[in-house]
N, C-alpha and C positions, 0 to 999 in steps of 0.2 A: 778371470773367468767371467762370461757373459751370466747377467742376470736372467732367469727366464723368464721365456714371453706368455704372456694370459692375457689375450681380449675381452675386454668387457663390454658388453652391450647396457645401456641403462635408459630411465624413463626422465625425462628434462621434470623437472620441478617436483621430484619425491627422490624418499632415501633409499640408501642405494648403501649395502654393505658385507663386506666376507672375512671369513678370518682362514687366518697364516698359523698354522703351527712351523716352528722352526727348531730345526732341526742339523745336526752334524754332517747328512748324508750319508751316511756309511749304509751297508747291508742292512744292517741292526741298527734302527736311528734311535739319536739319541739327540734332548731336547737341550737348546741349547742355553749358556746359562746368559740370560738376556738382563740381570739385576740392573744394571748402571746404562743400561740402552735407552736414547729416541728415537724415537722414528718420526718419518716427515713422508709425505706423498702429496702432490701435486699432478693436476688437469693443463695443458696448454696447449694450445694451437700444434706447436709444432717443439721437438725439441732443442733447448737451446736455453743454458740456465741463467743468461741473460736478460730471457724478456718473463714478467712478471709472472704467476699462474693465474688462472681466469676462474679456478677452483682449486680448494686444499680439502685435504681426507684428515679426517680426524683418527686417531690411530694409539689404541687406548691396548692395556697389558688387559687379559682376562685372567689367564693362569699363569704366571710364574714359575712354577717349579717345570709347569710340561711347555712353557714358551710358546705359550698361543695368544695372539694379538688378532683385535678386532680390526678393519677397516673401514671407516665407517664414513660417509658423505650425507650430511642433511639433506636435505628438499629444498632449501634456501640456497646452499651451495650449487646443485643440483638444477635449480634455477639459472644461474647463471650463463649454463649453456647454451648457449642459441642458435647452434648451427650441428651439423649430423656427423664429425669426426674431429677428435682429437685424439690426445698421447698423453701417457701419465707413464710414473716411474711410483715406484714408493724405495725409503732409503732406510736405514740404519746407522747408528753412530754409536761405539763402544766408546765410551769416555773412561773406562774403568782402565785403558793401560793408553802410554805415553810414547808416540803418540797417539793421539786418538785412530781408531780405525774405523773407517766407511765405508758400510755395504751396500749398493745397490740389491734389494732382496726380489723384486718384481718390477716389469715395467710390458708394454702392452698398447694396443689402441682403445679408444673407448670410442663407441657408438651411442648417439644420444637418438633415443626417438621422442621427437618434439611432442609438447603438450597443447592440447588444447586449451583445457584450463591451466593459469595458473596459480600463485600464491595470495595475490593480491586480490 
């Protein structure tokens, strides 16, 4: 199953963040139990999980029991961008059963509108 798509548009050198609730899908969603999960999200030119990311999302649990996760990218991060189009994915990783399972949960373009000022 494809991950689905959400473009972001963001501002080069400030924070830049949204939250996920996750959920089963069904009619009647139900939150999923995320206890033993990381998650990981990365910024890159283009995709291809060979070349470095140029930015990484911080991506922190809020609630637990209702599986809502913050996604979160600094200003300093945020800085790094220097040009007006890249790609980002964010993942999952259930380590609670064997083998481990990985989900692609979002992925999308991101739009950076350059700053005038920046951090320094």
């Amino acid at each position: 199953m494809q991950a689905p798509t959400y473009d972001i548009a963001l501002e080069q050198s400030t924070t830049y963040k949204f939250n996920l609730s996750l959920t089963n899908g069904a009619t009647t969603p139900v939150p999923l139990d995320i206890t033993n999960w990381t998650f990981l999200g990365h910024i890159k030119e283009q995709a291809n999980v060979a070349v470095p990311p140029i930015a990484s999302f911080t991506i922190t649990v809020l609630d637990l029991p209702n599986a809502l996760v913050e996604v979160y990218l600094s200003a300093s991060e945020a800085d790094k961008l220097t040009k007006g189009r890249y790609q980002y994915d964010i993942i999952a990783k259930n380590t609670a059963v064997t083998p481990m399972e990985v989900y692609r949960l979002l992925q999308g373009k991101v739009t950076v509108n350059l700053a005038v000022t920046g951090l320094n």
